[in-house]
N, C-alpha and C positions, 0 to 999 in steps of 0.2 A: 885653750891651754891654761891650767891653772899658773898663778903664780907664787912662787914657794920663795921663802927669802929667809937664812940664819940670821938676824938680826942682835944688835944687843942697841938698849937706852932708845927706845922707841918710846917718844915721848908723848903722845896723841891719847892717853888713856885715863880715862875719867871712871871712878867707882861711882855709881850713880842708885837712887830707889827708883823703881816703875810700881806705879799702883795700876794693877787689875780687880776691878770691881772692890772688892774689900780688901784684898789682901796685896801684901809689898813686898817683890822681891829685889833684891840685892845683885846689880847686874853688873857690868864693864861697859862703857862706851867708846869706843876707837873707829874714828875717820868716820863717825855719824853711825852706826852699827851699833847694835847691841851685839854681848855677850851672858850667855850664862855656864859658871861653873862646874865644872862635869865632876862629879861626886864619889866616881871610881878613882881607885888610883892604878896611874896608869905611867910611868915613868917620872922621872924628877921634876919638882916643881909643878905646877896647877897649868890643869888645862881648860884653855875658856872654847864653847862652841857657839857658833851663831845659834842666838833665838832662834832662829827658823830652823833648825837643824833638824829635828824629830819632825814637826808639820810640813817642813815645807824642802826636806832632803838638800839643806845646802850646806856645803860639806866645808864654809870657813873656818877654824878655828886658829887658836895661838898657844901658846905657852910661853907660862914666864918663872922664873927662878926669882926671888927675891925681889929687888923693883925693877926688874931689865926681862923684856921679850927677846929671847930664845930662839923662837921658832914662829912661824905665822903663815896661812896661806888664803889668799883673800878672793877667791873666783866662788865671789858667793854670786846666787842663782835669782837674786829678789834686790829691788832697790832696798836704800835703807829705811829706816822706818820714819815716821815724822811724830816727832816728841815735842811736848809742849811741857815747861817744869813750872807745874804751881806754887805759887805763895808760900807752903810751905816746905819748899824746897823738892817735891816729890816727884817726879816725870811722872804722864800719861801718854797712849800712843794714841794719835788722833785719823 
């Protein structure tokens, strides 16, 4: 059963970098999960979907309007990922 929850001031969420090979992206971390950005716009305020969404069909995402989460639903399909944050501030997934 997924779980779905209108939420507001969900405080658990870290803007983070992750370096893949050379390059860095710009992601969300909430409850040890990454997120990335979904680039369509698709109703009010930004929607983040699990990393794993495209590779690996897990269908977490959230939404948040301004600094407060909205909307959320967390029956992702894969543990979280295990990130180590180097020296220079930057996560890698290990």
């Amino acid at each position: 059963m997924a779980a779905h929850s209108q939420a507001t001031g969900h405080t658990d969420i870290e803007y983070i970098s992750l370096r893949r090979g050379k390059r860095v992206f710009q992601l969300v971390k909430m409850n040890g999960y990454t997120y990335s950005k979904n680039t369509g716009k698709c109703g009010p305020g930004n929607l983040w979907l699990c990393s794993k969404y495209k590779r690996g069909k897990c269908p977490a995402k959230f939404r948040v309007i301004g600094d407060k989460v909205i909307y959320y639903t967390v029956n992702h399909t894969h543990q979280p990922p295990v990130l180590k944050k180097a020296l220079d501030g930057v996560y890698q997934i290990y």
